[in-house]
SELUMDO-495642 format. One record per residue (C-alpha): residue number from 0; residue in three letters; chain; x, y, z. Coordinates in steps of 0.25 Angstrom, whole numbers, plus 5000, padded with zeros to 4 digits. Layout:
SELUMDO-495642
{k: NUM; r: Ala; c: A; xx: X; yy: Y; zz: Z}
...
This chain:
SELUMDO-495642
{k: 0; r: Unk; c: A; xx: 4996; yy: 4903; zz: 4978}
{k: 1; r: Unk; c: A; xx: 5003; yy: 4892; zz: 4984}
{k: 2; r: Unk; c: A; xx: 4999; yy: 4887; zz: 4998}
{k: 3; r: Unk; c: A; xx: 5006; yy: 4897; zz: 5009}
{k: 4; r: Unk; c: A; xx: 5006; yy: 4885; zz: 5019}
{k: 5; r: Unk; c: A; xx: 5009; yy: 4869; zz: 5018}
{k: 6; r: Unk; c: A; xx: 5005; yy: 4867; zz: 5035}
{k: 7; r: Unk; c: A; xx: 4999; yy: 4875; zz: 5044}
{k: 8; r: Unk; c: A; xx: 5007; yy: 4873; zz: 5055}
{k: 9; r: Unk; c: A; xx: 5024; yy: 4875; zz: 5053}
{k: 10; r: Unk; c: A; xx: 5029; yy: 4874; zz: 5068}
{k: 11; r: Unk; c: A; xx: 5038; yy: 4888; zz: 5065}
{k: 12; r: Unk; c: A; xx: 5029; yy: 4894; zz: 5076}
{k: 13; r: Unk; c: A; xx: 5030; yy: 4882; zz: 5088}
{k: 14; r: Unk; c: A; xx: 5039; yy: 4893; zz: 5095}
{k: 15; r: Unk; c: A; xx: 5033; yy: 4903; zz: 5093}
{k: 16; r: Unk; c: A; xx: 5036; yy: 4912; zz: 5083}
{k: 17; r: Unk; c: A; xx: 5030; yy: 4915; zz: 5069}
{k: 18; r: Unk; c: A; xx: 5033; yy: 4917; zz: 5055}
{k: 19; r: Unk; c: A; xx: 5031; yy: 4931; zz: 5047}
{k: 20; r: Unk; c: A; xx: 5029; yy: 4931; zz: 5032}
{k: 21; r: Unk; c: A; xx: 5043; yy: 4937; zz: 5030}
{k: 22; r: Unk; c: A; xx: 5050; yy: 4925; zz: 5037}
{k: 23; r: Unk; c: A; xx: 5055; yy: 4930; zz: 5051}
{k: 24; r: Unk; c: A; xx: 5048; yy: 4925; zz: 5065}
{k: 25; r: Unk; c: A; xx: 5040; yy: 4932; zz: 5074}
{k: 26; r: Unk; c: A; xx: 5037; yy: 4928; zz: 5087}
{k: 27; r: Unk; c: A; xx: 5020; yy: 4925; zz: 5090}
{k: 28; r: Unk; c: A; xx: 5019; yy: 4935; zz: 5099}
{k: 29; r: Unk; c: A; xx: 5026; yy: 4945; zz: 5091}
{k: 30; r: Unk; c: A; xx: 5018; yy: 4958; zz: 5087}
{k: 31; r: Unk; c: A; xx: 5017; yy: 4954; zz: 5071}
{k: 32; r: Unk; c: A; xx: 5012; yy: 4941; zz: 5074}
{k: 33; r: Unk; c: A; xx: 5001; yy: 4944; zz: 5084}
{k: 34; r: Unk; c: A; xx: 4998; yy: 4956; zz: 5073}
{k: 35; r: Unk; c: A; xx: 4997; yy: 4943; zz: 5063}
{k: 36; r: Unk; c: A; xx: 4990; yy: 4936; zz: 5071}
{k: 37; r: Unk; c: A; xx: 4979; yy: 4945; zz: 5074}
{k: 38; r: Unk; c: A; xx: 4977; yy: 4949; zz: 5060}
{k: 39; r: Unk; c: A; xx: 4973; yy: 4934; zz: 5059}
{k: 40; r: Unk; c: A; xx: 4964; yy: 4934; zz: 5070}
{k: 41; r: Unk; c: A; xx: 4957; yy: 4949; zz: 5064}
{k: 42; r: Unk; c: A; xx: 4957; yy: 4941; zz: 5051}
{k: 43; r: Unk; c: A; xx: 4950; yy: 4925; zz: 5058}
{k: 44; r: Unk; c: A; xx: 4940; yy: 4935; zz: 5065}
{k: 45; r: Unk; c: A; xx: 4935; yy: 4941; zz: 5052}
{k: 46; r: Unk; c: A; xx: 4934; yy: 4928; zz: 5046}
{k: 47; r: Unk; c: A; xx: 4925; yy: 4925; zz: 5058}
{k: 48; r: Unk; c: A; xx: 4916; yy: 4937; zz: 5056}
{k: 49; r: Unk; c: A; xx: 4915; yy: 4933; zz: 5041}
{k: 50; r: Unk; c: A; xx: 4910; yy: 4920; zz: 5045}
{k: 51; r: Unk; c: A; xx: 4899; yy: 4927; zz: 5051}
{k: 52; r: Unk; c: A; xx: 4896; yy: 4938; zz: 5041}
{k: 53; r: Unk; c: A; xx: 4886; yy: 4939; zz: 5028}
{k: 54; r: Unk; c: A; xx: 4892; yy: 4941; zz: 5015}
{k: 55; r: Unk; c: A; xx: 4893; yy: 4953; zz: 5012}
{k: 56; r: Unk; c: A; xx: 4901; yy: 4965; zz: 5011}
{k: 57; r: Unk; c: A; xx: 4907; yy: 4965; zz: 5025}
{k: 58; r: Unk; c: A; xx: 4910; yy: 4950; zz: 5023}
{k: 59; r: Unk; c: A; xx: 4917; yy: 4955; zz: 5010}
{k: 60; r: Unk; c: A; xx: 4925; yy: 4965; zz: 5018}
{k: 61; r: Unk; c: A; xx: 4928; yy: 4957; zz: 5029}
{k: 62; r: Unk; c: A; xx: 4936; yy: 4946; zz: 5020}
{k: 63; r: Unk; c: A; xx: 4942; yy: 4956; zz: 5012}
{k: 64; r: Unk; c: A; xx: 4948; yy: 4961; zz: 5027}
{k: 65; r: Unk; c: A; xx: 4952; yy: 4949; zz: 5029}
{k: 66; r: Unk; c: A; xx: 4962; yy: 4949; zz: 5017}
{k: 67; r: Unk; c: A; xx: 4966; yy: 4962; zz: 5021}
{k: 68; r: Unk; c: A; xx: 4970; yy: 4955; zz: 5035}
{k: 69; r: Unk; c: A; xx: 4980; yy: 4944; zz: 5028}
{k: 70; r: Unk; c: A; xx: 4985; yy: 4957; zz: 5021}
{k: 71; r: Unk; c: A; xx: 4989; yy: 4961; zz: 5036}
{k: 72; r: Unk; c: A; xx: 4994; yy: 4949; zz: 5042}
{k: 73; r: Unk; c: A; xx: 5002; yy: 4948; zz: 5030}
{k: 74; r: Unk; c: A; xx: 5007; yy: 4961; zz: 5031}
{k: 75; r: Unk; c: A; xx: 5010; yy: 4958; zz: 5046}
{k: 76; r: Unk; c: A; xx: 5016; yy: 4945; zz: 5043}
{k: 77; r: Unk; c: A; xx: 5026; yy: 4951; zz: 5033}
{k: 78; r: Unk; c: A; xx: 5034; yy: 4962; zz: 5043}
{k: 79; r: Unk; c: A; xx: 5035; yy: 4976; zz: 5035}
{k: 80; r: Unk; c: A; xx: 5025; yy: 4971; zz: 5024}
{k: 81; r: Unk; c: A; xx: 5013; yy: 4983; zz: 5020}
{k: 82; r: Unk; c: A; xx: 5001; yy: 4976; zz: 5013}
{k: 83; r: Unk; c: A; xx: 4990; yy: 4984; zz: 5020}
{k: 84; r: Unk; c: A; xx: 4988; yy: 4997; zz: 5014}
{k: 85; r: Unk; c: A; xx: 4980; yy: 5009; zz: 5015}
{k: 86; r: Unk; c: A; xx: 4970; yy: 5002; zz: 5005}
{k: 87; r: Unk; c: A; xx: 4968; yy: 4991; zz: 5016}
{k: 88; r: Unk; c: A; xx: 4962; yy: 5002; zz: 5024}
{k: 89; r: Unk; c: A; xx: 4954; yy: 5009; zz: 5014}
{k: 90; r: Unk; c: A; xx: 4946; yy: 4998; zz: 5012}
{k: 91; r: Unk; c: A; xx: 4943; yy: 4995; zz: 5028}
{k: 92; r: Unk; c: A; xx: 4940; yy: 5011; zz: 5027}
{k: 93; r: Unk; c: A; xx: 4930; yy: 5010; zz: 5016}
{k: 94; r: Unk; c: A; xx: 4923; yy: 4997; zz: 5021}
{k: 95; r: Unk; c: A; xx: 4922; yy: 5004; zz: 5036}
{k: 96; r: Unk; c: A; xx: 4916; yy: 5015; zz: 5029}
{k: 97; r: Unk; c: A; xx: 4906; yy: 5008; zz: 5020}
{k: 98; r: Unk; c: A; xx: 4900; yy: 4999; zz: 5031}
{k: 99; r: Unk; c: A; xx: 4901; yy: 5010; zz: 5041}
{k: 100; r: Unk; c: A; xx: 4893; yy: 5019; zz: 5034}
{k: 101; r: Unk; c: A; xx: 4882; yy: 5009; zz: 5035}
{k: 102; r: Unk; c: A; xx: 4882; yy: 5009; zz: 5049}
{k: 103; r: Unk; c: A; xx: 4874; yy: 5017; zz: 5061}
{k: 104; r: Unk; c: A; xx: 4881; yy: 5027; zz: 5067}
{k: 105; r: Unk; c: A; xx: 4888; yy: 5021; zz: 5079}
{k: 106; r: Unk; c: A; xx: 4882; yy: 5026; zz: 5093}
{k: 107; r: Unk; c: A; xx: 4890; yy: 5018; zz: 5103}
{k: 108; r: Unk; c: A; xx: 4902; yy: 5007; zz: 5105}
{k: 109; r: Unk; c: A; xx: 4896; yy: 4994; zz: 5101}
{k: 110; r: Unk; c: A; xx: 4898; yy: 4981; zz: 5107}
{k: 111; r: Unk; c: A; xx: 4906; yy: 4971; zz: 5098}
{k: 112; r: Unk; c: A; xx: 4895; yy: 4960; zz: 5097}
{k: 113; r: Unk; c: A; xx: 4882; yy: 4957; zz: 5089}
{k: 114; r: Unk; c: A; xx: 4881; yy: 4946; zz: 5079}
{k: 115; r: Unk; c: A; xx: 4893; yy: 4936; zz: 5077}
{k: 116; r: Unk; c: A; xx: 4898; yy: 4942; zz: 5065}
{k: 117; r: Unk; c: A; xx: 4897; yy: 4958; zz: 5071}
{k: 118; r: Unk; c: A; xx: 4905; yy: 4952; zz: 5084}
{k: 119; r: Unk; c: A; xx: 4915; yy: 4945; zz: 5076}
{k: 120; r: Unk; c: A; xx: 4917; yy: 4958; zz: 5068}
{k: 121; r: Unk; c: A; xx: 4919; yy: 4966; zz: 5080}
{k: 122; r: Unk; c: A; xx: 4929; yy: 4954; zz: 5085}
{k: 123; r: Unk; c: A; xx: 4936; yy: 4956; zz: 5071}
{k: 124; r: Unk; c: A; xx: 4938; yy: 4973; zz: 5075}
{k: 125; r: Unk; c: A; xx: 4943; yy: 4969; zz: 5088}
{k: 126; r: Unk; c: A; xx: 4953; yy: 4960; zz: 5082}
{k: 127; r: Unk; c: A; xx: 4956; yy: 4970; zz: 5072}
{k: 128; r: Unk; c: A; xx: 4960; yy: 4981; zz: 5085}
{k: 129; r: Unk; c: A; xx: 4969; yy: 4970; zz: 5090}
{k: 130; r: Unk; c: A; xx: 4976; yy: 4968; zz: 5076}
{k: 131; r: Unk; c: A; xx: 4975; yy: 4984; zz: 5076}
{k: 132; r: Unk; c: A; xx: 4983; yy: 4983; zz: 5091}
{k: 133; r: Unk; c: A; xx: 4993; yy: 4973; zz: 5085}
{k: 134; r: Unk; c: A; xx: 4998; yy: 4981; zz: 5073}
{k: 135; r: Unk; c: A; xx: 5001; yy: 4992; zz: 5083}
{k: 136; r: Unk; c: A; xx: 5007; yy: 4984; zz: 5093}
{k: 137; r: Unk; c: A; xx: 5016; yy: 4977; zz: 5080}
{k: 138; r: Unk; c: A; xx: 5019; yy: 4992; zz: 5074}
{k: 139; r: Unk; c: A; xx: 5026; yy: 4996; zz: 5088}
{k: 140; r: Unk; c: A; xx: 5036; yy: 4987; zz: 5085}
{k: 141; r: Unk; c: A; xx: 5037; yy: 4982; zz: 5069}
{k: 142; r: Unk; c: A; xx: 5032; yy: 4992; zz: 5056}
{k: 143; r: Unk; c: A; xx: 5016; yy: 4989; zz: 5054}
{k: 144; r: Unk; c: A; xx: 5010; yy: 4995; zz: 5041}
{k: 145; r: Unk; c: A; xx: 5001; yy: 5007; zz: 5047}
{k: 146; r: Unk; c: A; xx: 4991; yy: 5002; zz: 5035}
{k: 147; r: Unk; c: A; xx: 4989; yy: 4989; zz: 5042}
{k: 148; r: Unk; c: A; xx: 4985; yy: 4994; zz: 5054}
{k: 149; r: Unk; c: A; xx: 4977; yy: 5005; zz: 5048}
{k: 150; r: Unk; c: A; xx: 4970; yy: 4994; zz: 5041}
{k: 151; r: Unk; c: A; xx: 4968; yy: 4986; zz: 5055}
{k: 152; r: Unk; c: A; xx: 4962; yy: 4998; zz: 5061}
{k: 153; r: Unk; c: A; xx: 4952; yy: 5001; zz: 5050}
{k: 154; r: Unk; c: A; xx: 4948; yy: 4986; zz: 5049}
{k: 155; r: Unk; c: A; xx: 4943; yy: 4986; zz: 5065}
{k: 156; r: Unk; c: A; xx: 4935; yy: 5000; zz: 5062}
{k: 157; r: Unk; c: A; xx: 4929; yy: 4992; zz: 5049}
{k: 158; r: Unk; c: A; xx: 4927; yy: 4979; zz: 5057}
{k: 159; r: Unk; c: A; xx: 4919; yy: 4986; zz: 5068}
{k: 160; r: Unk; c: A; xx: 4911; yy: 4993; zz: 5056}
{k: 161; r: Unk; c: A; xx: 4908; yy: 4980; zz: 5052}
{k: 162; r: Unk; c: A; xx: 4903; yy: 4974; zz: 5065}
{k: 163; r: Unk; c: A; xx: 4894; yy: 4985; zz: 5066}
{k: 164; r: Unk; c: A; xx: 4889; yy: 4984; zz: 5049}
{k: 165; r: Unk; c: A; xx: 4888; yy: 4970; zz: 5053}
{k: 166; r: Unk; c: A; xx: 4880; yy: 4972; zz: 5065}
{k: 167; r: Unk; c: A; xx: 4870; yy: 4980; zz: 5058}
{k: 168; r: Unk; c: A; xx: 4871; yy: 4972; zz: 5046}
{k: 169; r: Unk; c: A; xx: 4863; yy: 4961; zz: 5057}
{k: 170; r: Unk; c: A; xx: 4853; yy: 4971; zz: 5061}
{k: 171; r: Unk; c: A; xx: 4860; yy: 4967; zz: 5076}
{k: 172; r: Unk; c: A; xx: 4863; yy: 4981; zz: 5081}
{k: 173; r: Unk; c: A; xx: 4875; yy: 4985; zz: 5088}
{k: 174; r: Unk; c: A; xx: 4877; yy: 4985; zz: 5102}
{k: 175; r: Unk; c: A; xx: 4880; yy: 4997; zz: 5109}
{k: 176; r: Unk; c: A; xx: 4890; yy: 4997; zz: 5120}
{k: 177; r: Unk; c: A; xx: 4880; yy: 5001; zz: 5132}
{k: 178; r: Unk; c: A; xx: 4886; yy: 5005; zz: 5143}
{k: 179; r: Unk; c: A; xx: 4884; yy: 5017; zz: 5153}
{k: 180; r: Unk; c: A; xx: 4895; yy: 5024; zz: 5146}
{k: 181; r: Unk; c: A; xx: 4890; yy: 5020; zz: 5132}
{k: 182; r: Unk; c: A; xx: 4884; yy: 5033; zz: 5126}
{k: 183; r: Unk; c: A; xx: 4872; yy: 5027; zz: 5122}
{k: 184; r: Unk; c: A; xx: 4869; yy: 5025; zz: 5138}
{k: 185; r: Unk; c: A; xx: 4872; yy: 5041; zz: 5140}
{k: 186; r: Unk; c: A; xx: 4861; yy: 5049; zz: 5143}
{k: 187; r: Unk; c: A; xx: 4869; yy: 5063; zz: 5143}
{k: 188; r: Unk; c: A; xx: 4883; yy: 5065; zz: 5142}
């Protein structure tokens, strides 16, 4: 494969718009690019949690997600382009399944923390709801393969199942949202 860019920089955004794959403009703040944009910053953050992580099979996951994310902002970049498909989910579904079967059965909310690589896996899920947010805000206006935001939904579920497999995984313990109106903290209903 040949190189895809010769500079970085091209100056065709100074004013404020932005090219798509199939050659037409969008403005920066239009719904597409901040969908784009946020499937970039989904993908930098699992990067940054695979930094922190093992090797392993949740690191092997992760980077395969990872492709499955350039799939997307391809897809996104390419108006009326389908390259997610119900396969994409399938495998998210499988994976979720797998590690959470491992898991303790989950008695409370939990507080999005612990070690470095279980906080940056829960930012990673709330990033992931924002692309979520993003596609539907996109699909008001513009045709979204429903797959993709299938696949977007399912990958927040499995990226929380993962925090909490990475968490035990550290022998850390999950922390229990505690709160007078935590069930944990209930006496009698």
């Amino acid at each position: 494969m040949g190189n895809r860019l010769t500079r970085v920089y091209t100056r065709t955004g100074d004013q404020g718009s932005t090219g798509l794959a199939d050659g037409s403009r969008r403005p920066k703040n239009d719904p597409r690019v901040h969908c784009m944009g946020e499937v970039d910053e989904l993908n930098a953050c699992l990067g940054l949690a695979l930094s922190l992580l093992d090797d392993g099979p949740l690191q092997q996951l992760l980077f395969s997600v990872q492709h499955d994310l350039f799939d997307v902002g391809a897809e996104l970049c390419q108006p009326g382009k389908h390259l997610i498909t119900d396969d994409y989910v399938s495998e998210l579904e499988k994976s979720a399944d797998e590690f959470n079967a491992r898991l303790d059965e989950l008695r409370e909310f939990i507080l999005p923390g612990g070690s470095q690589a279980v906080a940056s896996l829960h930012l990673a899920r709330t990033v992931c709801r924002r692309v979520e947010r993003g596609l539907v805000t996109l699909g008001e206006n513009e045709t979204v393969n429903p797959v993709t935001s299938c696949y977007i939904n399912r990958l927040s579920d499995l990226l929380f199942i993962l925090a909490r497999a990475q968490s035990q995984s550290e022998d850390g313990g999950e922390v229990y949202w505690n709160s007078k109106y935590s069930r944990l903290n209930r006496t009698s209903d």
